[in-house]
PQR file of N, CA, C, O and H, with PARSE charges and radii, in Angstrom:
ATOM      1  N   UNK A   1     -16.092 -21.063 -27.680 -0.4000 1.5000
ATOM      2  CA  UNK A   1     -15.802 -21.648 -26.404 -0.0000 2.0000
ATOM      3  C   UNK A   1     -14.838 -20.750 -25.638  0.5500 1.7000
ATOM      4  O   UNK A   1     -13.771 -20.544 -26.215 -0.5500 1.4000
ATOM      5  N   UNK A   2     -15.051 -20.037 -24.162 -0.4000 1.5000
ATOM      6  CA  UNK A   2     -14.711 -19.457 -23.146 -0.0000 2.0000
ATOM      7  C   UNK A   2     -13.247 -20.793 -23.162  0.5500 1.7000
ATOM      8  O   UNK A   2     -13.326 -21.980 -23.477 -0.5500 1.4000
ATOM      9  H   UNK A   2     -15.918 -20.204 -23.693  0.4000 1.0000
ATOM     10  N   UNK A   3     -11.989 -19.977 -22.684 -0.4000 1.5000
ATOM     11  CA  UNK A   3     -10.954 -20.516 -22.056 -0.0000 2.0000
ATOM     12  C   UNK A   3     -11.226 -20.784 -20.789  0.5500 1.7000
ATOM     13  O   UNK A   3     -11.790 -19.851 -20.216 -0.5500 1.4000
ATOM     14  H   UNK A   3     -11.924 -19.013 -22.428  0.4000 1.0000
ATOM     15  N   UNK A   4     -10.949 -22.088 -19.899 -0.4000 1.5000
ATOM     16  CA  UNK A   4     -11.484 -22.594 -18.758 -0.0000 2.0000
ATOM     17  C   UNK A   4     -10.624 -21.806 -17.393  0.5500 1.7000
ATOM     18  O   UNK A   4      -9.522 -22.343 -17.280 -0.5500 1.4000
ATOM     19  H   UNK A   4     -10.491 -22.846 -20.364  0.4000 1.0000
ATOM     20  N   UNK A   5     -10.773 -21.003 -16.635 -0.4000 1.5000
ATOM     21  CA  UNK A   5      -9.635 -20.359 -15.553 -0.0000 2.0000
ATOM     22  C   UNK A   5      -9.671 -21.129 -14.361  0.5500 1.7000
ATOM     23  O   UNK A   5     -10.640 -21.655 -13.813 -0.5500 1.4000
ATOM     24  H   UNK A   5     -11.668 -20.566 -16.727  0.4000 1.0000
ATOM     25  N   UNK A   6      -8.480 -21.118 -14.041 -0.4000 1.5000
ATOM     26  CA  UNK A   6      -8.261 -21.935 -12.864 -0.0000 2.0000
ATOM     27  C   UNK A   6      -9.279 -21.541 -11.545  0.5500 1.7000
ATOM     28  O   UNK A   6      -9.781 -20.417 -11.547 -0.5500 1.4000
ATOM     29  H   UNK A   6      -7.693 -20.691 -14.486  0.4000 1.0000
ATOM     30  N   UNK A   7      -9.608 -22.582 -10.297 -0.4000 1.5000
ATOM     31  CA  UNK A   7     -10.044 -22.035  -9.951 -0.0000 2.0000
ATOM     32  C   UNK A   7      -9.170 -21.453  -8.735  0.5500 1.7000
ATOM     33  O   UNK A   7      -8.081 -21.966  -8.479 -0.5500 1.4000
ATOM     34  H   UNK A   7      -9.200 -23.495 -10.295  0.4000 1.0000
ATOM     35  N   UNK A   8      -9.666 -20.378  -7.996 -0.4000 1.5000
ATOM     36  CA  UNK A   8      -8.578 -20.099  -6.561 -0.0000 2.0000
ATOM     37  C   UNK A   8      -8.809 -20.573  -5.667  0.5500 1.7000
ATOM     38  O   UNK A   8      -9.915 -20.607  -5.128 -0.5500 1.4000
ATOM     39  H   UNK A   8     -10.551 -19.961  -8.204  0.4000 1.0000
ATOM     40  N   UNK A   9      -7.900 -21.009  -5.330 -0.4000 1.5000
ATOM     41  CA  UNK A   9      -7.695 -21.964  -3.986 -0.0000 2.0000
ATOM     42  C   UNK A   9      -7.464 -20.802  -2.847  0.5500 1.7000
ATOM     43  O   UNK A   9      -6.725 -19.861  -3.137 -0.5500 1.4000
ATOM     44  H   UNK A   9      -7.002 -20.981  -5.768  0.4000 1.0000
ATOM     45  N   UNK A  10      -8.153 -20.863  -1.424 -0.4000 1.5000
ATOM     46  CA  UNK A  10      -7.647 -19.923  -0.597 -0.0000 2.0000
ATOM     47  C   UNK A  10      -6.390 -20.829  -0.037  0.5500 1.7000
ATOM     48  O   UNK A  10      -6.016 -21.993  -0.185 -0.5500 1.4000
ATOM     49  H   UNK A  10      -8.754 -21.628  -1.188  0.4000 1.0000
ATOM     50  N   UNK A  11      -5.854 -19.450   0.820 -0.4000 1.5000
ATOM     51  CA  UNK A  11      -4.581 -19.266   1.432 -0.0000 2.0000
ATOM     52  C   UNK A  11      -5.334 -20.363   3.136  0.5500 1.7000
ATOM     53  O   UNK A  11      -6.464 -20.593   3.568 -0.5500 1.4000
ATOM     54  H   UNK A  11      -6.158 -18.505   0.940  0.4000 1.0000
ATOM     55  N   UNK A  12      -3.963 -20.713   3.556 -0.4000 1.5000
ATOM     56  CA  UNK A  12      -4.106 -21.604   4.696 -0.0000 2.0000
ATOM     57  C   UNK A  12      -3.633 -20.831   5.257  0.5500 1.7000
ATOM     58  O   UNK A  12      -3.302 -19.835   4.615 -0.5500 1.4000
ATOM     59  H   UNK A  12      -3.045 -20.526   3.206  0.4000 1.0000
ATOM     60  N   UNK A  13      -3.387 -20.856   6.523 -0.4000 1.5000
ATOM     61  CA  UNK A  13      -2.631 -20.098   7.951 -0.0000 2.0000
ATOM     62  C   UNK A  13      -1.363 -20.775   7.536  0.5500 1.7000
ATOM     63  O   UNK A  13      -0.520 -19.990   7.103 -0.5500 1.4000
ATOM     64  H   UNK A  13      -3.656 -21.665   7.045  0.4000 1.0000
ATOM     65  N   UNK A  14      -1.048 -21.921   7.558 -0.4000 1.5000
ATOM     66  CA  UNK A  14       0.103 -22.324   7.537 -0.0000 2.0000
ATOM     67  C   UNK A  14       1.378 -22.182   5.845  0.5500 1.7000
ATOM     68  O   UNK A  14       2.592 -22.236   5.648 -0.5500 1.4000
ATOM     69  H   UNK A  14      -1.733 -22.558   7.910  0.4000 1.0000
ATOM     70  N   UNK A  15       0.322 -22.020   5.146 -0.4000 1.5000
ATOM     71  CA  UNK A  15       0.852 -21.308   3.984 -0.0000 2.0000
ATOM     72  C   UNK A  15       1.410 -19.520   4.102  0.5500 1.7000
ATOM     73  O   UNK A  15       2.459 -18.897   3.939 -0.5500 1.4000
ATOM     74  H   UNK A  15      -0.664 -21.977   5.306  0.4000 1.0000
ATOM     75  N   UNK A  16       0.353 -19.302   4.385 -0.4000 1.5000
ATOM     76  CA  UNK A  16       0.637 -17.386   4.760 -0.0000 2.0000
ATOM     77  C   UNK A  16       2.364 -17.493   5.982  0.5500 1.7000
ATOM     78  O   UNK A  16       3.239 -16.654   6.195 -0.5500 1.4000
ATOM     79  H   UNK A  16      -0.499 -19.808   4.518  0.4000 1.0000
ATOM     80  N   UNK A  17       2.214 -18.601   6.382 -0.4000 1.5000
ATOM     81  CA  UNK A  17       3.335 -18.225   7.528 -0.0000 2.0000
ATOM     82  C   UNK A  17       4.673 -19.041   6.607  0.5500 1.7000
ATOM     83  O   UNK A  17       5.817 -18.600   6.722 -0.5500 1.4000
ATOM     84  H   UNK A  17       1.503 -19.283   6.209  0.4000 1.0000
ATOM     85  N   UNK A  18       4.488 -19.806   6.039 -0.4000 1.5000
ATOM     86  CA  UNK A  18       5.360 -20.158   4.759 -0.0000 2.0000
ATOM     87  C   UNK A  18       5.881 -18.745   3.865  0.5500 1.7000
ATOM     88  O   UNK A  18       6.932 -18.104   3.899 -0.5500 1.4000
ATOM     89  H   UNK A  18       3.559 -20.163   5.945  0.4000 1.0000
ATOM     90  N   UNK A  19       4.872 -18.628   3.222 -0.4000 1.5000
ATOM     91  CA  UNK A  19       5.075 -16.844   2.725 -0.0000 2.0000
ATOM     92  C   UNK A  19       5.559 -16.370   3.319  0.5500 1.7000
ATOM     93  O   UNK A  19       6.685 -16.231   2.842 -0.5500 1.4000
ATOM     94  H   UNK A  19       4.019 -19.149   3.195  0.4000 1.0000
ATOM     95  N   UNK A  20       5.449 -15.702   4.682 -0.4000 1.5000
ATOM     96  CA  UNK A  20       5.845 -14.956   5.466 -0.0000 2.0000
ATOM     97  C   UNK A  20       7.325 -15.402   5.637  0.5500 1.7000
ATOM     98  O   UNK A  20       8.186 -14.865   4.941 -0.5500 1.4000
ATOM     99  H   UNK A  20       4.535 -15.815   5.069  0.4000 1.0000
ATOM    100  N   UNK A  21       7.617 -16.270   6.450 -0.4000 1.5000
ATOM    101  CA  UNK A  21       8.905 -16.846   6.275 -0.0000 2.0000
ATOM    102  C   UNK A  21       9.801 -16.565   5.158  0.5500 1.7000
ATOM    103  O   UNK A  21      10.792 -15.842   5.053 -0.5500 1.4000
ATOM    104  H   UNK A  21       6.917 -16.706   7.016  0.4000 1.0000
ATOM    105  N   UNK A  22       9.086 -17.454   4.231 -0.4000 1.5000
ATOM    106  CA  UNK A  22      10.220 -17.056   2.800 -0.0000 2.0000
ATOM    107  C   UNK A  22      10.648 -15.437   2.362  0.5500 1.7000
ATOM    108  O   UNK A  22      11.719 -15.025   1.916 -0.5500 1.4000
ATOM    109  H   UNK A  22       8.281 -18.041   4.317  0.4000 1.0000
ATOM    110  N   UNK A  23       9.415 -14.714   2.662 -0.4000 1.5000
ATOM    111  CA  UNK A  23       9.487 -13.520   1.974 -0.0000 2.0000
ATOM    112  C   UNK A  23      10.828 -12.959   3.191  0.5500 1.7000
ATOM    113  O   UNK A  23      11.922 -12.644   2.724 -0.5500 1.4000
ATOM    114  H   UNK A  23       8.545 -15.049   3.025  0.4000 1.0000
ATOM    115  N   UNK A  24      10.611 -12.895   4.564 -0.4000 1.5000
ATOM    116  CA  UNK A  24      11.557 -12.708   4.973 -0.0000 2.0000
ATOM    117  C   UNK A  24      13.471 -13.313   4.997  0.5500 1.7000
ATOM    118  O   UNK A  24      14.403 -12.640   5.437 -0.5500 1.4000
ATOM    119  H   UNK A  24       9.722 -13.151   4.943  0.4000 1.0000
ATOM    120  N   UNK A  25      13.577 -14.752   4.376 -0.4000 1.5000
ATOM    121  CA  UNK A  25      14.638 -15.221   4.035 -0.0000 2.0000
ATOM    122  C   UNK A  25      15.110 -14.702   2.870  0.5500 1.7000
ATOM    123  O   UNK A  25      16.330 -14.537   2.860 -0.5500 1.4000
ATOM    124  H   UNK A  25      12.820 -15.299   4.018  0.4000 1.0000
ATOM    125  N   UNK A  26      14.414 -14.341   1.713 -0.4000 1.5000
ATOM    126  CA  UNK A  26      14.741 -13.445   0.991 -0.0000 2.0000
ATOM    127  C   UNK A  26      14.843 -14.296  -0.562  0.5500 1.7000
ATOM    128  O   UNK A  26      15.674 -14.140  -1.456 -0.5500 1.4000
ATOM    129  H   UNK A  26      13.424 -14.475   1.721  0.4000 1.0000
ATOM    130  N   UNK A  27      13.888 -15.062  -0.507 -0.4000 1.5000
ATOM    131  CA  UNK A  27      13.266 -15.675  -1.182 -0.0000 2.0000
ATOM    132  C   UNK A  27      12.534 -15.050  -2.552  0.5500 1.7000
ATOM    133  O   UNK A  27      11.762 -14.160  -2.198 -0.5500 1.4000
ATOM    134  H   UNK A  27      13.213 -15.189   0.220  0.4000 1.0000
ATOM    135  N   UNK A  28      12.532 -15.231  -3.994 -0.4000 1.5000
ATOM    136  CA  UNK A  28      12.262 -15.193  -4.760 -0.0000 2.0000
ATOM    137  C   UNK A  28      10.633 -15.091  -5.195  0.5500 1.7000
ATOM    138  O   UNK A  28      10.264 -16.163  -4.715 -0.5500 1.4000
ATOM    139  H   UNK A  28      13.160 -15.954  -4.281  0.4000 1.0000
ATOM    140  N   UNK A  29       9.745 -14.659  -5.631 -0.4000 1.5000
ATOM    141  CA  UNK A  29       8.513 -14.872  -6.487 -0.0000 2.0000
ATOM    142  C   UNK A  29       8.038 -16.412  -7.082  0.5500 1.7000
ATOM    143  O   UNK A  29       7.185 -17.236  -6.752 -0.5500 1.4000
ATOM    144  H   UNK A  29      10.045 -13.788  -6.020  0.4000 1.0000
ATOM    145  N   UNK A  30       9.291 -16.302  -8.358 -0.4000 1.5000
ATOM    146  CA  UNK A  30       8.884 -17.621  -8.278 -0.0000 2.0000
ATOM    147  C   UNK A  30       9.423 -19.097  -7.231  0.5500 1.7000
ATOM    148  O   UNK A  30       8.811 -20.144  -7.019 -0.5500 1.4000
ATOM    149  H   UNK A  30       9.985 -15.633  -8.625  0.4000 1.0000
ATOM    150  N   UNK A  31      10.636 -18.698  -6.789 -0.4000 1.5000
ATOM    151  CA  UNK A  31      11.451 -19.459  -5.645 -0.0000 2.0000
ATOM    152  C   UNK A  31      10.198 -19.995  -4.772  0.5500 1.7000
ATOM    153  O   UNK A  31      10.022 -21.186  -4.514 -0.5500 1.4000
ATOM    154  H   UNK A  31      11.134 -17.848  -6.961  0.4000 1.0000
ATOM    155  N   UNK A  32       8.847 -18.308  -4.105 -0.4000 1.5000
ATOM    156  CA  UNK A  32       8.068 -19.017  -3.331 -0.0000 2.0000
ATOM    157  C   UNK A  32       7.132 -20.048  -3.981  0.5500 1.7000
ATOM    158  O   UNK A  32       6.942 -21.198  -3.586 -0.5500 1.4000
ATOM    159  H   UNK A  32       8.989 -17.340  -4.315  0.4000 1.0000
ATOM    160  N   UNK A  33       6.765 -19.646  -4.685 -0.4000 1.5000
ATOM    161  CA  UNK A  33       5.781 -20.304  -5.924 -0.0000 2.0000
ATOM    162  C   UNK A  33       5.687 -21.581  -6.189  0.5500 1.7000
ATOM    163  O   UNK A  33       4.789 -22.416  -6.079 -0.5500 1.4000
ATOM    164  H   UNK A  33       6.920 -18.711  -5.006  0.4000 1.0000
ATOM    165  N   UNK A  34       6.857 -21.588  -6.587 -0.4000 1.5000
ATOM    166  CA  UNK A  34       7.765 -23.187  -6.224 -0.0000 2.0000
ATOM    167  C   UNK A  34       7.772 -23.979  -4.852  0.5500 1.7000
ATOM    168  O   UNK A  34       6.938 -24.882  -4.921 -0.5500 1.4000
ATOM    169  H   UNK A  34       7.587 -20.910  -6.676  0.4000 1.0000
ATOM    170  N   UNK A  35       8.144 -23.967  -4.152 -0.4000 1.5000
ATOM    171  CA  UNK A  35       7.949 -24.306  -2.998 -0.0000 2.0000
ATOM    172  C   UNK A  35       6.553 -24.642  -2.002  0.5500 1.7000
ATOM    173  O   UNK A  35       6.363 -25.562  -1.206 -0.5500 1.4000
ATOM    174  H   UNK A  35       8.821 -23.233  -4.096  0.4000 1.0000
ATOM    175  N   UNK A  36       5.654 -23.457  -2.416 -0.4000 1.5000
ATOM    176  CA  UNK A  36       4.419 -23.591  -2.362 -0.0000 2.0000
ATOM    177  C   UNK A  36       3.166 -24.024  -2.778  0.5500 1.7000
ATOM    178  O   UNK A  36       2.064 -24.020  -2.229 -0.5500 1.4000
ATOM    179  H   UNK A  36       5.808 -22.710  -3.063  0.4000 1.0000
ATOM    180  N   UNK A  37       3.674 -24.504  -4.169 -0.4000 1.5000
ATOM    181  CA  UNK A  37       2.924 -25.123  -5.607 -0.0000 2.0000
ATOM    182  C   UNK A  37       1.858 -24.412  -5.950  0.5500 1.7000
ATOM    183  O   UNK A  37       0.749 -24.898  -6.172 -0.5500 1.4000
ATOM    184  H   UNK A  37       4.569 -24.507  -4.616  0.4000 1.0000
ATOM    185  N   UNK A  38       2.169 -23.145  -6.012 -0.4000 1.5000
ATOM    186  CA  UNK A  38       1.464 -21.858  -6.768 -0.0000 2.0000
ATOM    187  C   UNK A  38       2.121 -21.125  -7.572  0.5500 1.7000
ATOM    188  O   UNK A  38       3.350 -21.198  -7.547 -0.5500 1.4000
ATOM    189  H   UNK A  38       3.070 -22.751  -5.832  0.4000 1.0000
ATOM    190  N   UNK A  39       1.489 -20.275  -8.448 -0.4000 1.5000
ATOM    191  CA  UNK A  39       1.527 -19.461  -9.448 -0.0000 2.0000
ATOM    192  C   UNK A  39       2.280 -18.264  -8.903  0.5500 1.7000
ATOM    193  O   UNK A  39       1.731 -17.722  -7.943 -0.5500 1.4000
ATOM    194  H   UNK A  39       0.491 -20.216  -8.469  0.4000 1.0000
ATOM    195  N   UNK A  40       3.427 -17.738  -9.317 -0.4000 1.5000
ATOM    196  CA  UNK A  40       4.366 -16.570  -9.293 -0.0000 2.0000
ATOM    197  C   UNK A  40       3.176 -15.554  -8.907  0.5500 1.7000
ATOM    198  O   UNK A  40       2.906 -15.095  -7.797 -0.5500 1.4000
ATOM    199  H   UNK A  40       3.873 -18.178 -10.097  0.4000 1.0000
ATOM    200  N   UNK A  41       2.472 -15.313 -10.286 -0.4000 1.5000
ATOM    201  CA  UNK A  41       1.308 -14.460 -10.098 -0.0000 2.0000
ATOM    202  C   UNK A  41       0.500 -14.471  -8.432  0.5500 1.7000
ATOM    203  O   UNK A  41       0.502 -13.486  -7.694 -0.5500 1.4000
ATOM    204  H   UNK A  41       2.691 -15.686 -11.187  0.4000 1.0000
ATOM    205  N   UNK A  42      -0.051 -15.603  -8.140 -0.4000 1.5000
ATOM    206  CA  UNK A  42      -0.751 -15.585  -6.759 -0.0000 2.0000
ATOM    207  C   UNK A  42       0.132 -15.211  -5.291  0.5500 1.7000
ATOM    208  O   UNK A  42      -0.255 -14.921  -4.159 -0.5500 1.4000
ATOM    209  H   UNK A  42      -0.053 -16.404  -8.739  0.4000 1.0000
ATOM    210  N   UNK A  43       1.519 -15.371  -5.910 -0.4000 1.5000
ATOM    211  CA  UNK A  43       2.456 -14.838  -4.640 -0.0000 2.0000
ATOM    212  C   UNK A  43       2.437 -13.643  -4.323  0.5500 1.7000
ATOM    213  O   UNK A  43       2.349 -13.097  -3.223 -0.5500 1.4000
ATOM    214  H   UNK A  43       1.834 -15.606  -6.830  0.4000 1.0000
ATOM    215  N   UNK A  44       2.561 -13.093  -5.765 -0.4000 1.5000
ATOM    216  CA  UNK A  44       2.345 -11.079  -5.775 -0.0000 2.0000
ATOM    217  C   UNK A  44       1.037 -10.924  -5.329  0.5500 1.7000
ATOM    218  O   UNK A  44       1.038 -10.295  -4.270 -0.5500 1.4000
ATOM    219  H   UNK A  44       2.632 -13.537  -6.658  0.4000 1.0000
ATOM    220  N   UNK A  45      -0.378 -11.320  -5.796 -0.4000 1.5000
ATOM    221  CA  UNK A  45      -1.123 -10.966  -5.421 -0.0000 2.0000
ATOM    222  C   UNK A  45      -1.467 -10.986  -3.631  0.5500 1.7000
ATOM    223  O   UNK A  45      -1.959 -10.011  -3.064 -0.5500 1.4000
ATOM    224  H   UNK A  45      -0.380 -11.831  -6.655  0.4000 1.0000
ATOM    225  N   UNK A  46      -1.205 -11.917  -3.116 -0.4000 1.5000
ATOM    226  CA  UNK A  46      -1.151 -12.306  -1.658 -0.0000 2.0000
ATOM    227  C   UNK A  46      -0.411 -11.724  -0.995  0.5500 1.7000
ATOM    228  O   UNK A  46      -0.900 -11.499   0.112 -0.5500 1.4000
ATOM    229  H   UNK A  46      -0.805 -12.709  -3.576  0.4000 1.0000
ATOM    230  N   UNK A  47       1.120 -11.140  -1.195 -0.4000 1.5000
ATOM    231  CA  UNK A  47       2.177 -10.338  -0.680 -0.0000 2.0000
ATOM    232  C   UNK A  47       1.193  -8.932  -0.519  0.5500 1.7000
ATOM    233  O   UNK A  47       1.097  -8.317   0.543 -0.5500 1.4000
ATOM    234  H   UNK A  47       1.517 -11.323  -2.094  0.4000 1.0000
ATOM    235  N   UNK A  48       0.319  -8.463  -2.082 -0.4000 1.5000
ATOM    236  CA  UNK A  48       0.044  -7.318  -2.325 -0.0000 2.0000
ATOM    237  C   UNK A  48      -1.174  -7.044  -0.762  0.5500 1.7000
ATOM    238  O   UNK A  48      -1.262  -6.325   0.233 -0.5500 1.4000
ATOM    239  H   UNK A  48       0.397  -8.963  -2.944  0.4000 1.0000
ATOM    240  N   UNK A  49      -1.817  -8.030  -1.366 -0.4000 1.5000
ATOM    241  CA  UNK A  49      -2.772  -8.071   0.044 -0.0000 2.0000
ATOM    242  C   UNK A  49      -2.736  -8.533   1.661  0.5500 1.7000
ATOM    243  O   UNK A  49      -3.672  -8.599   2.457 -0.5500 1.4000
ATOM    244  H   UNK A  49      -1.745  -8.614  -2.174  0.4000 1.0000
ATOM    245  N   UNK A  50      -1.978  -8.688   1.762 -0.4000 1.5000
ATOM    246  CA  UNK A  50      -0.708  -8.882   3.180 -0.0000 2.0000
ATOM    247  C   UNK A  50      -0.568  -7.194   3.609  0.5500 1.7000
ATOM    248  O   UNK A  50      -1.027  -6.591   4.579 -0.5500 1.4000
ATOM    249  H   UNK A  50      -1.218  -8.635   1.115  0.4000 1.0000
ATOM    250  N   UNK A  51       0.349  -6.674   2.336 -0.4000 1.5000
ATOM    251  CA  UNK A  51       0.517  -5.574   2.688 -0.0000 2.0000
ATOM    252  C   UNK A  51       0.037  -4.238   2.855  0.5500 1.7000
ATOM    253  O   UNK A  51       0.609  -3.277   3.369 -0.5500 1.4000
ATOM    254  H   UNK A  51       0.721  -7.164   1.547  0.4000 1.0000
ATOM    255  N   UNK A  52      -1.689  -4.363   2.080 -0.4000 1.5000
ATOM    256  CA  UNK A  52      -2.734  -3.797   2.522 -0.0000 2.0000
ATOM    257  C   UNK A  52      -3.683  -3.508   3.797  0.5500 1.7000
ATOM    258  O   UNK A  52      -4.246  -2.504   4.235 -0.5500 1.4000
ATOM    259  H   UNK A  52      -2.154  -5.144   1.663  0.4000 1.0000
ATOM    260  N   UNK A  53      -3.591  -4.932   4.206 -0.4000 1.5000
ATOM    261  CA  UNK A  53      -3.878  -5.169   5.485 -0.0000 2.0000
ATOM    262  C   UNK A  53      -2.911  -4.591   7.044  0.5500 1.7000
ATOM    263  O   UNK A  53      -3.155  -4.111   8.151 -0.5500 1.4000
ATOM    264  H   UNK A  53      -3.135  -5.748   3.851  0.4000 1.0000
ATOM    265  N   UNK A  54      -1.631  -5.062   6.147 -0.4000 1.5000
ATOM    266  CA  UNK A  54      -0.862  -4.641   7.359 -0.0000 2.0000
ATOM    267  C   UNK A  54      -0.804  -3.450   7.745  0.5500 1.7000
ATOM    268  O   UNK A  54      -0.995  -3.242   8.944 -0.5500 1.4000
ATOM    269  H   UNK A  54      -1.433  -5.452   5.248  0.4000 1.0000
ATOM    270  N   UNK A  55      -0.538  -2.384   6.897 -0.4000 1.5000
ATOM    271  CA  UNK A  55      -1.252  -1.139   6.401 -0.0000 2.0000
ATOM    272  C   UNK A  55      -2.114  -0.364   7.280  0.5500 1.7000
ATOM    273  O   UNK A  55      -1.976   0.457   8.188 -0.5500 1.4000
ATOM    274  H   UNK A  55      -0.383  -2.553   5.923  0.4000 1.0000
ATOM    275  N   UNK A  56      -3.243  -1.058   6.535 -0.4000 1.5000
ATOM    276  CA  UNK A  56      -4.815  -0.523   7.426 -0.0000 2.0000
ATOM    277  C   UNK A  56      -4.638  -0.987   9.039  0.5500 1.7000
ATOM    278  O   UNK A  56      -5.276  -0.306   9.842 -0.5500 1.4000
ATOM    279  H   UNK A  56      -3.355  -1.725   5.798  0.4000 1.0000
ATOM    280  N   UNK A  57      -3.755  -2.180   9.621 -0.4000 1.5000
ATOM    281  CA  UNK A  57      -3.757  -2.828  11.043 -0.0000 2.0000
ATOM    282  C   UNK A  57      -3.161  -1.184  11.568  0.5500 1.7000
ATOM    283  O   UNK A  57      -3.818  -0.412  12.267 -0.5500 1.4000
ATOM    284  H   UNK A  57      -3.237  -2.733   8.969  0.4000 1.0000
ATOM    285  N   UNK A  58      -1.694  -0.904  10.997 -0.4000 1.5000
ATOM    286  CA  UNK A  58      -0.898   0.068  11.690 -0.0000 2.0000
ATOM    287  C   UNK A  58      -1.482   1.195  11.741  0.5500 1.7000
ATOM    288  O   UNK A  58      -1.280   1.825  12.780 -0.5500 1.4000
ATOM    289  H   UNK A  58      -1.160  -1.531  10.429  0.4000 1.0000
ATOM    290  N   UNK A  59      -2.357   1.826  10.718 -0.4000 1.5000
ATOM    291  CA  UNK A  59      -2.966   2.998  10.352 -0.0000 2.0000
ATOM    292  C   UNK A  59      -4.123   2.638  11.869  0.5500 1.7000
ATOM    293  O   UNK A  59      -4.152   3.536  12.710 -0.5500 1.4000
ATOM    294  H   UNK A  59      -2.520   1.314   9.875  0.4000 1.0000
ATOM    295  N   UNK A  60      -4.697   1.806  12.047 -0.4000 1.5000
ATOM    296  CA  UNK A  60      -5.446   1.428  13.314 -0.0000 2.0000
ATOM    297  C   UNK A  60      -4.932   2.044  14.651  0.5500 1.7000
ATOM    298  O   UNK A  60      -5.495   2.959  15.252 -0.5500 1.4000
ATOM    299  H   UNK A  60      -4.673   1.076  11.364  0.4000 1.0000
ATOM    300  N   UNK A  61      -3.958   1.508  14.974 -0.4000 1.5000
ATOM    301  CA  UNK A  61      -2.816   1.590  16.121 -0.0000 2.0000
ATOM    302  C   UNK A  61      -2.510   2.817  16.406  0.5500 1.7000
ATOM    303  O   UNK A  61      -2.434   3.089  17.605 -0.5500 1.4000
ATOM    304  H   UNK A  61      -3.501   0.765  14.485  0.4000 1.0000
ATOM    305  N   UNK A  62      -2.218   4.035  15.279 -0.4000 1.5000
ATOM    306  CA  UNK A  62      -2.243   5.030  15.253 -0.0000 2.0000
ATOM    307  C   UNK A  62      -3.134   5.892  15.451  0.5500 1.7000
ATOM    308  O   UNK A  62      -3.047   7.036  15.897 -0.5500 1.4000
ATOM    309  H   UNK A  62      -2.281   3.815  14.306  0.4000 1.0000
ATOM    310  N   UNK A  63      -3.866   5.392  15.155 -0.4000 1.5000
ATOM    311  CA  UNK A  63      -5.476   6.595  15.457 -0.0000 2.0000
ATOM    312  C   UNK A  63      -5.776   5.906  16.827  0.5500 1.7000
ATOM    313  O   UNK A  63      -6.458   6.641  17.541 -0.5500 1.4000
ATOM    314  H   UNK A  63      -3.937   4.463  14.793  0.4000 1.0000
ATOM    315  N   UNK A  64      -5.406   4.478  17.507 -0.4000 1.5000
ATOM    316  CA  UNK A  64      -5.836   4.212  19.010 -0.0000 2.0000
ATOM    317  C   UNK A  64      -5.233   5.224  20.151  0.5500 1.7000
ATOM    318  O   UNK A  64      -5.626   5.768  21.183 -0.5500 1.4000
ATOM    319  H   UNK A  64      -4.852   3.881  16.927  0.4000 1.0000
ATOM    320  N   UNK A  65      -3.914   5.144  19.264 -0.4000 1.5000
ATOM    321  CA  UNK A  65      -2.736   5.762  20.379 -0.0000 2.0000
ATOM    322  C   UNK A  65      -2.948   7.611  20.178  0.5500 1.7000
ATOM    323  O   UNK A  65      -2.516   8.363  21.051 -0.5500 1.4000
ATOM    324  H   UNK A  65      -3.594   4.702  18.425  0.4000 1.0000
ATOM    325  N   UNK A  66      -3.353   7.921  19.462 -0.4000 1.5000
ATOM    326  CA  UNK A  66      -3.676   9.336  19.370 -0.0000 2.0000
ATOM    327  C   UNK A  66      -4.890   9.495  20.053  0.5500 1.7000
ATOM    328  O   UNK A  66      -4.964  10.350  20.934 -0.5500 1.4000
ATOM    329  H   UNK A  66      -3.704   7.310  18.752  0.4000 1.0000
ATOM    330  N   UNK A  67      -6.083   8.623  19.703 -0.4000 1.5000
ATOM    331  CA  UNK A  67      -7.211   8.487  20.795 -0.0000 2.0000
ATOM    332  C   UNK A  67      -6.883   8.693  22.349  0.5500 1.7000
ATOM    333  O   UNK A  67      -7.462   9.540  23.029 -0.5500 1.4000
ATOM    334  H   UNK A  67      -6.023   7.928  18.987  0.4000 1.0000
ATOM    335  N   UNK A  68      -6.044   7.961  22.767 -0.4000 1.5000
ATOM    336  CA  UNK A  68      -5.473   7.611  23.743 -0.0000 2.0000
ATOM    337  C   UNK A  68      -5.245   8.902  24.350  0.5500 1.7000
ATOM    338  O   UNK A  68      -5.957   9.345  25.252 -0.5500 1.4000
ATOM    339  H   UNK A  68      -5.574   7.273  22.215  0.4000 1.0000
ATOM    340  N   UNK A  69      -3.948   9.687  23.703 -0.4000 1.5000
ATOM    341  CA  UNK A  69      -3.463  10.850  24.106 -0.0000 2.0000
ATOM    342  C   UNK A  69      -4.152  12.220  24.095  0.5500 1.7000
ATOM    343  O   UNK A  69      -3.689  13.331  24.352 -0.5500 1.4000
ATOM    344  H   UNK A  69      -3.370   9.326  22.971  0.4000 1.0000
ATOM    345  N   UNK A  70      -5.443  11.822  23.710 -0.4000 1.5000
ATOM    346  CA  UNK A  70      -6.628  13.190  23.854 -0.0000 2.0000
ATOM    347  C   UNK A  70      -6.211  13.606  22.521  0.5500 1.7000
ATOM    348  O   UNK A  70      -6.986  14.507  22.201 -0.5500 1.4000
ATOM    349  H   UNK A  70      -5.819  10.919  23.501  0.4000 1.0000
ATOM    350  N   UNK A  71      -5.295  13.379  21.499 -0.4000 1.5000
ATOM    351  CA  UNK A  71      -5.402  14.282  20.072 -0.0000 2.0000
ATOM    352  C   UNK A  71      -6.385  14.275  19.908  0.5500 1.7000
ATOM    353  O   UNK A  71      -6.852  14.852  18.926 -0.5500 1.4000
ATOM    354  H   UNK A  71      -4.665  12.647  21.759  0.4000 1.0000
TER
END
């Protein structure tokens, strides 16, 4: 018998801005976790992918604004 894995719940808008918040108050892993009634683990993973995105957004912005300037 396979061990049963949780299943994943997606992220809400109003959760991500919870995250967001906390991570900026300076808030803990599991502190958010807690608060959010998720897994330490799913905080890192979501931070991780937050910050991938944000990433690829700015890396965007940069190649607009160089577009922009004839580079």
């Amino acid at each position: 018998m396979s061990a049963s894995r949780p299943s994943r719940r997606p992220w809400t808008a109003d959760e991500q801005k919870k995250l967001d918040d906390l991570t900026k108050g300076g808030k803990t892993a599991p502190e958010i976790a807690t608060a959010l009634q998720r897994t330490p683990q799913s905080i890192y993973s979501q931070l991780q992918r937050l910050d991938i995105k944000r990433k690829k957004a700015a890396r965007r912005l940069v190649e607009i604004g160089l577009k922009a300037k004839g580079k």
